[in-house]
C-alpha positions as CSV (number, residue, x, y, z in Angstrom):
1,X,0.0,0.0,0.0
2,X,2.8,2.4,1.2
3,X,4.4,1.7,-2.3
4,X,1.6,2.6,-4.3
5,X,0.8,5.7,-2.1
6,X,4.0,6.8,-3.5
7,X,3.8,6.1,-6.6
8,X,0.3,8.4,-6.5
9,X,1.9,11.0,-4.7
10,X,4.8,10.8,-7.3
11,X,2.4,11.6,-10.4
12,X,0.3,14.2,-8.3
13,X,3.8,16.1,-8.0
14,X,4.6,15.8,-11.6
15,X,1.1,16.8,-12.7
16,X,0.9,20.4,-10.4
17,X,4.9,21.1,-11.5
18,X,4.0,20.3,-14.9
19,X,0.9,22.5,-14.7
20,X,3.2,25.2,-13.0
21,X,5.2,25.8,-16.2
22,X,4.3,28.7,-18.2
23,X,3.1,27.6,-22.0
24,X,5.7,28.5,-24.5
25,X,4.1,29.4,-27.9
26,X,6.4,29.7,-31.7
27,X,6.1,32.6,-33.2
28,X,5.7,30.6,-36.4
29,X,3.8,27.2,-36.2
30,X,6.0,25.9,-39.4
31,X,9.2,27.5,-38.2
32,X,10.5,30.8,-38.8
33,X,11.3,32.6,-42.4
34,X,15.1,32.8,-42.5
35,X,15.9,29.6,-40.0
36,X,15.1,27.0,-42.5
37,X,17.4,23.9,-41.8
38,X,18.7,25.4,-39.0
39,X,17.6,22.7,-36.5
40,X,20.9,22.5,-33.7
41,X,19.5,23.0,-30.1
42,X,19.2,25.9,-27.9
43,X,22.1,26.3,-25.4
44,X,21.6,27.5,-21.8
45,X,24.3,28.3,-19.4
46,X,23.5,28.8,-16.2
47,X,25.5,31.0,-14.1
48,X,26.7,31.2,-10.4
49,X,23.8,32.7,-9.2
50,X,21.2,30.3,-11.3
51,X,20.1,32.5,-13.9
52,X,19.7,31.3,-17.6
53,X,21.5,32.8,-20.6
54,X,20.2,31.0,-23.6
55,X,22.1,30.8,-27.4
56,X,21.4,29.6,-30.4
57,X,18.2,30.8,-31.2
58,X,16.2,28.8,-34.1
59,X,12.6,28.6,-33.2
60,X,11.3,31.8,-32.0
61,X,8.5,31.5,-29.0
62,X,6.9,33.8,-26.3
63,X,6.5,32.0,-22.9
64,X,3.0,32.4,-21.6
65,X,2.3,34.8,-17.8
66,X,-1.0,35.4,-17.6
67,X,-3.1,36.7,-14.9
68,X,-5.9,35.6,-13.0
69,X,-9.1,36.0,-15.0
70,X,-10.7,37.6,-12.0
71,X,-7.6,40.0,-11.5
72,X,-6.6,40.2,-15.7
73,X,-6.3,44.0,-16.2
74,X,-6.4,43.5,-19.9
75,X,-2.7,44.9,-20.1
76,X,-0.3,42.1,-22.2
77,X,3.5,43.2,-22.1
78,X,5.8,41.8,-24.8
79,X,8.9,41.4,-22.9
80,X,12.3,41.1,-25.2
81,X,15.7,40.3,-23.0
82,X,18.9,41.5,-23.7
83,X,22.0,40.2,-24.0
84,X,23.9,42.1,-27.0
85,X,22.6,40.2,-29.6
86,X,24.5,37.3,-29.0
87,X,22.4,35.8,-25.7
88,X,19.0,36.0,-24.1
89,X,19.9,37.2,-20.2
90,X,16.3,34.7,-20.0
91,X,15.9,35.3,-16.0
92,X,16.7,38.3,-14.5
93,X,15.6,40.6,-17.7
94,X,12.2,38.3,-18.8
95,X,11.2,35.8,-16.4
96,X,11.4,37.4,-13.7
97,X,9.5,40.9,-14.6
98,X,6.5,38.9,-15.9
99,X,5.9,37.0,-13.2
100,X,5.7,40.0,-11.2
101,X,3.7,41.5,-13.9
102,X,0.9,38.5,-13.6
103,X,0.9,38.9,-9.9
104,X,-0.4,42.5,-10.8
105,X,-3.1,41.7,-13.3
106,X,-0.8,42.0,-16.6
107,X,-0.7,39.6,-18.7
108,X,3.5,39.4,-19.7
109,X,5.0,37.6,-22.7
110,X,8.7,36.3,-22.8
111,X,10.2,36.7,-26.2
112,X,12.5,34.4,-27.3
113,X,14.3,35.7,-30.1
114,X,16.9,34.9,-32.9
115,X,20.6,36.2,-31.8
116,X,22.4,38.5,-35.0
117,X,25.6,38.6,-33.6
118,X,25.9,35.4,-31.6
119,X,29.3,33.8,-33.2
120,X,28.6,32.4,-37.3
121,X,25.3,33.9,-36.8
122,X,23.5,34.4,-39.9
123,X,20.6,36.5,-38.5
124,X,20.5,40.3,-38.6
125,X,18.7,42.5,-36.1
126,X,16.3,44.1,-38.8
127,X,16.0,41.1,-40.7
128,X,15.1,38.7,-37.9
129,X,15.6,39.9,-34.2
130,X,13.2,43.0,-35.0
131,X,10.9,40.3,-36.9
132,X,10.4,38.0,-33.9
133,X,9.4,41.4,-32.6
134,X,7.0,42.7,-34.7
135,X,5.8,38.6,-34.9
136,X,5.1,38.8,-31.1
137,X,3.2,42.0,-30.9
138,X,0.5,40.7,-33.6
139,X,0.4,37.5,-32.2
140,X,-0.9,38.3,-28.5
141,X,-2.7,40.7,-30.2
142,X,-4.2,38.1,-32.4
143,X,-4.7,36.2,-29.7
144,X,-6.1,38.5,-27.0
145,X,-9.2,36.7,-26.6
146,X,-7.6,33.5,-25.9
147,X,-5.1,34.8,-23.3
148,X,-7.6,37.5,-21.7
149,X,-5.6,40.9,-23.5
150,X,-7.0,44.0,-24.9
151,X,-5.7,44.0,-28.6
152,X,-5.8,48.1,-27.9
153,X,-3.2,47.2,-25.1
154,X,-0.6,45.3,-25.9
155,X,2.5,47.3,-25.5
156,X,6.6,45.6,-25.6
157,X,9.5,46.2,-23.6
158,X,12.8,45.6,-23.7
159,X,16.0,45.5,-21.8
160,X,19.7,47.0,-23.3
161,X,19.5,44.9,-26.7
162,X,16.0,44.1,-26.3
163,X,15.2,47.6,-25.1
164,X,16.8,48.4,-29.1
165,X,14.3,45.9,-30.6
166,X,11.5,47.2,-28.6
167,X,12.3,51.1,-29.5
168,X,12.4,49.5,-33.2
169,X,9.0,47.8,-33.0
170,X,7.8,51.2,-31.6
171,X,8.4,53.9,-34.3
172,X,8.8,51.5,-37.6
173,X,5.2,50.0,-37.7
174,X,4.0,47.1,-40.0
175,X,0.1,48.2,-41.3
176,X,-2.3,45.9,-40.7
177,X,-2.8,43.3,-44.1
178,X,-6.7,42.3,-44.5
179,X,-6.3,40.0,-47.2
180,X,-3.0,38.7,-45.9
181,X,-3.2,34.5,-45.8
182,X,-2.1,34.5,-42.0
183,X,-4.3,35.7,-39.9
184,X,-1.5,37.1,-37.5
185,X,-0.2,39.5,-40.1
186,X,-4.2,40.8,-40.5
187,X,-3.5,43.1,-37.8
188,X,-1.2,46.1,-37.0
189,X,2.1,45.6,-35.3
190,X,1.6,49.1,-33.4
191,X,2.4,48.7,-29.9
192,X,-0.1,50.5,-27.1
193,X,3.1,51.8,-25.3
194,X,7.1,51.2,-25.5
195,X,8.7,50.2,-21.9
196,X,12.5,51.1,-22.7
197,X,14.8,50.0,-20.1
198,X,18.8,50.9,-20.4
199,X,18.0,50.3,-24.0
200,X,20.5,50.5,-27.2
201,X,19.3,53.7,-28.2
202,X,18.4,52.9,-32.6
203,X,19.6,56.1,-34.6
204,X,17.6,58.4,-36.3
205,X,14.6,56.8,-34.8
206,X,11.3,58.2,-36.5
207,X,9.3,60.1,-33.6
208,X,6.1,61.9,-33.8
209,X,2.9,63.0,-32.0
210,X,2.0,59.3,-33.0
211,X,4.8,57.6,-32.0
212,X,3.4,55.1,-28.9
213,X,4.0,56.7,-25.6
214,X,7.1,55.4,-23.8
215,X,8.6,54.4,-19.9
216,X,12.4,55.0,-20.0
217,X,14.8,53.8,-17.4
218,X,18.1,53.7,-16.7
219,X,21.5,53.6,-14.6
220,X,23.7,57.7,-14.0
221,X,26.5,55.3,-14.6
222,X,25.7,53.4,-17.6
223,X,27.7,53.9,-20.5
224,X,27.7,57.5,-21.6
225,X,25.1,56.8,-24.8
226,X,22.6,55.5,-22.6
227,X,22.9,57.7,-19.6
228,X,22.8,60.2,-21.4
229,X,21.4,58.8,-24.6
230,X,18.2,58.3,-22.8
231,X,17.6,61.6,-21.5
232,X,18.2,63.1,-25.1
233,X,15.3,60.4,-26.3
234,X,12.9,61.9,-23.6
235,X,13.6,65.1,-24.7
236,X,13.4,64.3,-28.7
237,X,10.3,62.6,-28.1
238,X,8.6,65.6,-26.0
239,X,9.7,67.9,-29.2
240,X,8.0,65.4,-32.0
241,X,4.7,65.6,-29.7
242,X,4.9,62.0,-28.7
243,X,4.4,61.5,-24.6
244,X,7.4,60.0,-22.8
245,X,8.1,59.4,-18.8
246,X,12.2,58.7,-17.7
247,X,13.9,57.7,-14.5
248,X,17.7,57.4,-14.4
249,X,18.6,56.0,-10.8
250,X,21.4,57.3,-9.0
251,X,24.4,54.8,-8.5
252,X,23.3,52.3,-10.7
253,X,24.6,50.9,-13.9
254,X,23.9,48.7,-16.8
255,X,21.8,45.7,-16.1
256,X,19.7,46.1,-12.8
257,X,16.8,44.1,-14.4
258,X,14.3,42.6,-12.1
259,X,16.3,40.5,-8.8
260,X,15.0,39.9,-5.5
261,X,18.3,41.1,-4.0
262,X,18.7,44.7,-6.0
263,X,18.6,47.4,-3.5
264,X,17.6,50.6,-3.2
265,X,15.0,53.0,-5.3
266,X,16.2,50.8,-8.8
267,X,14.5,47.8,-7.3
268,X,11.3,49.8,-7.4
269,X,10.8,50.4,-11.0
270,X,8.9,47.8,-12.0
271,X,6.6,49.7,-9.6
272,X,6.8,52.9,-11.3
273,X,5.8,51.5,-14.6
274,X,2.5,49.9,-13.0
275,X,1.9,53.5,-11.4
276,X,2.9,54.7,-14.9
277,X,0.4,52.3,-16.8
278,X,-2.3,52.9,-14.0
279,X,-2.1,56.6,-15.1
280,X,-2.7,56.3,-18.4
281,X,-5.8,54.7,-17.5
282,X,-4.6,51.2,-18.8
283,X,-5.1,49.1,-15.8
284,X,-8.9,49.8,-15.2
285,X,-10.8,46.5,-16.4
């Protein structure tokens, strides 16, 4: 009896952990345009402190945080690590920020997406980072009904590289197709709002009164053109019209992400987006 108590016990486990994992969704159900025969697995090193860095990028996914229904603000965040184009920095700048998201009532998406300048990569940032992008934007939207999100508020954010991709998706939109073949590409890849946090700032970046309003964070000691690259964004995008709100934290450099041990006013951002997206009238159900 005792054995087959444990055995029962034993599949219980494995059916709540299993249920615990977040669904991971491709971008592209028959693979991604470009990655064609390029089948090798993803890599993951994980470092001292247990976070992920994953490589080797084929198949291009969003991992699935949603909300309670009862507490879903309607609010779906595409969330795009960094990691210089060469790795995903999976935890600390994706994971980890949508789960706190979901605990809030916002639905947050983890973009997994192809590396340009990860050694004998192929890939460019326009041609397939930036893609994936896009891709994930009019998918949730797509799917909005399915995971409980407002197609009027999906917005993306990104961290350092990501932050680039993000600022990217932003200000060079993709028009909605109506007679396109897949359905995903039937709607606009405009974003409700930009989160850009200690992002590669793009050049020449199209801005306008149109241009989706945008959260900007960053680090008085990160590297000069995003310290200060940051601040000259803010003040770019209050010229064009568009509407723009930036923090740059005292003492802090590149990297702070979202970890349980950061210290100090920088571990409170998250919170100041939520206020942010709470005064745009966003989080109201």
């Amino acid at each position: 009896m005792k054995t087959v108590f444990v055995a029962f016990l034993t599949t219980v486990l494995a059916v709540v952990a299993s249920a615990a994992e977040p669904q991971v969704v491709p971008l592209w159900t028959n693979g991604a345009p470009g990655s064609e025969g390029k089948m090798g697995d993803e890599k993951v090193q994980v470092q001292p402190s247990g976070e992920r860095v994953i490589s080797n990028v084929h198949r291009p996914s969003i991992t699935l945080y949603l909300p309670a229904k009862d507490a879903a603000t309607g609010v779906g965040i595409v969330i795009a690590p960094g990691g210089g184009h060469s790795t995903l920095w999976a935890d600390h700048e994706g994971h980890n920020l949508a789960e706190w998201l979901a605990e809030r009532g916002i639905a947050g998406f983890v973009l997994k997406y192809r590396l340009a300048r990860e050694k004998e990569s192929t890939y460019t940032v326009e041609g397939a980072s930036l893609a994936d992008t896009v891709r994930a934007i009019r998918l949730v939207k797509t799917r909005a009904g399915e995971w409980g999100v407002d197609p009027e508020k999906v917005g993306v954010l990104g961290f350092s590289a990501g932050g680039e991709l993000a600022a990217l998706a932003g200000t060079r939109i993709e028009a909605a197709n109506p007679s396109a073949a897949d359905a995903v590409d039937r709607v606009s890849s405009k974003p409700a709002f930009m989160g850009l946090i200690y992002p590669a700032i793009p050049k020449d970046m199209p801005l306008s009164k149109d241009t989706p309003p945008a959260f900007l964070a960053c680090g008085e000691n990160d590297r000069q053109n995003i310290s200060q690259g940051l601040p000259e964004l803010y003040v770019a995008m209050k010229k064009a019209g568009a509407q723009a709100e930036l923090h740059v934290y005292t003492k802090v450099g590149h990297g702070f992400g979202v970890r349980t041990n950061t210290k100090g006013p920088v571990a409170l951002w998250p919170q100041r987006l939520y206020e942010w997206l709470d005064s745009r009238g966003l989080l109201k159900k």
